[in-house]
Residue, then its C-alpha position, 0 to 999 in steps of 0.5 A: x087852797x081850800x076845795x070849792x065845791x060847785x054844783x056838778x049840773x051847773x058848773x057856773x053856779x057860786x062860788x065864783x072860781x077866779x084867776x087862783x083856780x086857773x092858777x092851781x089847775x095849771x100848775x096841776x097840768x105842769x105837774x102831768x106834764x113833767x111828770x110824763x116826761x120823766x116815764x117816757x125817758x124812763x120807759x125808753x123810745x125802742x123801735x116802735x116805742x114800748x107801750x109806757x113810752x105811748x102811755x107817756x106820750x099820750x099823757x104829754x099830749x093831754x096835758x099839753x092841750x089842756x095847758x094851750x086850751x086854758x091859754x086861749x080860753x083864759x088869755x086876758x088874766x094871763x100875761x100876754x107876751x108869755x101866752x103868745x109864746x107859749x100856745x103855738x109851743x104846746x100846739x107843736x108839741x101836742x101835734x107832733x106827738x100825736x101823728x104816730x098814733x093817728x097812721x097806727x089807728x088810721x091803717x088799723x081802721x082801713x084794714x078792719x074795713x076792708x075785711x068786713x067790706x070784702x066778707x074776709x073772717x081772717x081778721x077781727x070785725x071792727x072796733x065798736x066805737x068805729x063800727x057802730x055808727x055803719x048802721x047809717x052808713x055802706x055796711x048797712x047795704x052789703x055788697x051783691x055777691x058778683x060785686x063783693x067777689x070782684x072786691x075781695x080780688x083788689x082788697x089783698x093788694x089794697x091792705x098792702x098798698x095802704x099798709x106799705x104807704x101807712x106804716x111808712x108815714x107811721x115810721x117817719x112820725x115816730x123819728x120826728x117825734x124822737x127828734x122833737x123830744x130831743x130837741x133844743x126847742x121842746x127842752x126850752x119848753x119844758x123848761x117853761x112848764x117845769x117853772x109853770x109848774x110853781x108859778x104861773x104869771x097871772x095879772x095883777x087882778x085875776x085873782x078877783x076875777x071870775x072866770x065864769x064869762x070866760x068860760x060862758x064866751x068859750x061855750x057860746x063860741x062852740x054854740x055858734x060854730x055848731x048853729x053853723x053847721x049843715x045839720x039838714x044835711x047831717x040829718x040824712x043818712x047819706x050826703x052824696x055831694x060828699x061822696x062826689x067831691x071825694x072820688x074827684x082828683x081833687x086832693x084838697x081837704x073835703x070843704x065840707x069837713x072843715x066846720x066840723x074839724x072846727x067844732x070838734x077843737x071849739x067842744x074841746x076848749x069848752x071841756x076844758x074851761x069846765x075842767x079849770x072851774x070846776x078844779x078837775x086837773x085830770x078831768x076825772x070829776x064830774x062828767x056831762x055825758x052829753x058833752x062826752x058822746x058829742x065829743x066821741x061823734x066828732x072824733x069819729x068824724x075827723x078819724x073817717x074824715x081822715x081814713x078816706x082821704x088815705x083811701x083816696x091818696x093810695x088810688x091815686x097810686x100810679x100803674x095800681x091794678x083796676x082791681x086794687x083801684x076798685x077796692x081802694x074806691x069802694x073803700x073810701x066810699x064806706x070811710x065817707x059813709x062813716x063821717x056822715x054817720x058820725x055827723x047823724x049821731x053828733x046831731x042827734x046827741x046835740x039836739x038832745x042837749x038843747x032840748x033839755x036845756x030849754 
């Protein structure tokens, strides 16, 4: 199939990418697919699983998005019955996979925070991309000296506690992964990528049918979602309603987060319908850093988002030392000024993006 060439700035301009597009990237997706498989057999799935084995789960994991994005983006030139089947397949399978991963960074992410928050050298500062959006958020309040000390006595016994819970659900995880992987059920899926892989079931006119207003729907499904959100509140660098409704006993999701989860998938799919008509498989081609910043803040937010309900879970530990309990607060408390930091730096990336497009 010849090569199209659309305008990198304006993935909408002529030629008009149809059905023969979304055909060629999924099958390109298929191939990813299949083609991680094989290295995550090859490469084994030891105790921990070795680094090709994450490698390859992670490629499994991107290509299973993409395939289950492009399926809801793109349905109406698909055939019904099949997508129907096939996205909560690929939802599963992409989500299992990934909640090992999700325990290792999370613990990583609360350990390195409370060693910065206690004033402990013994262990490496935090990650850039985690720490950077802090400047808006507690690190930019260092604790008082009598508040730090009583800190640093409940910080050793609270990266215990969070490492003992953490690595346990990080252990579980990764045996459900092992069973999913050997699984009746996801080798009937693979069964259906492999045959996606040379044939994709399109309807009888998607192959004259521009997926341009697909993909312009797909965005103006994320435009609203994002003209939805509280971005007076994201504007201020500190939201204490949230704090508030997180240090309650509460253990439902934060309401406040759930519009931004949302936005966060919505950005998603629109990345990748711009993948599908530009004929990027790997999403290796032309990339709109602005799209990418956005995505990276609202990563962040899901990861803080997360890290602080952990924080809370484990202070609702029973016969947990008020110290332990102290530390486990004051860090949960630095996890939620982390999500209003990333929810600052996604406006400010977002307000940016409108301007110049007026």
């Amino acid at each position: 199939m010849a090569q199209r060439h659309l305008d990198p700035k304006n993935p909408l301009a002529a030629p008009a990418p149809t059905g023969d597009a979304l055909a060629g990237y999924l099958r390109a997706q298929a191939t990813e697919f299949l083609r991680a498989l094989r290295l995550h057999r090859e490469t084994g799935s030891g105790a921990g699983g070795s680094e090709g084995s994450a490698d390859a789960a992670r490629a499994l994991r991107r290509s299973a998005r993409r395939i289950s994005s492009s399926l809801h983006t793109f349905q109406s030139l698909l055939d019904t019955d099949w997508c129907e089947g096939m996205r909560p397949e690929l939802a599963w399978v992409s989500g299992t996979l990934a909640m090992e991963h999700a325990y290792t960074a999370r613990l990583e992410r609360l350990l390195n925070a409370l060693h910065r928050l206690s004033g402990s050298t013994a262990f490496p500062a935090q990650a850039a991309g985690a720490a950077a959006p802090a400047k808006a958020g507690a690190a930019a309040h260092p604790a008082s000296a009598p508040e730090r000390g009583n800190l640093t006595v409940g910080a050793a016994k609270a990266g215990a506690l969070l490492d003992r819970q953490l690595n346990l659900a990080r252990t579980r995880a990764h045996s459900t992964a092992l069973q999913a992987l050997g699984s009746s059920r996801f080798h009937a899926i693979a069964d259906k990528v492999a045959v996606l892989a040379s044939e994709v079931p399109l309807t009888k006119t998607a192959g004259t049918t521009d997926l341009r207003p697909l993909a312009t729907a797909a965005e103006g499904r994320l435009t609203d979602a994002v003209a939805a959100l509280p971005l007076v509140t994201a504007g201020n660098p500190y939201n204490a309603a949230a704090l508030i409704h997180g240090l309650s006993p509460d253990t439902v999701p934060h309401p406040q987060d759930a519009p931004w989860h949302q936005v966060r998938l919505l950005l998603r799919l629109h990345r990748y319908a711009r993948e599908a008509l530009r004929g990027e498989p790997n999403g290796n081609g032309v990339v709109d850093l602005r799209l990418l910043s956005a995505g990276q803040a609202l990563n962040r937010h899901r990861d803080a988002s997360e890290a602080a309900a952990a924080a809370a879970q484990a202070a609702r530990t029973p016969r947990i030392a008020p110290a332990t309990a102290y530390a486990l607060g004051v860090l949960h408390a630095d996890q939620r000024h982390e999500v209003e930091a990333a929810r600052f730096a996604f406006q400010q990336c977002w307000q940016k993006e409108s301007v110049s497009r007026s």
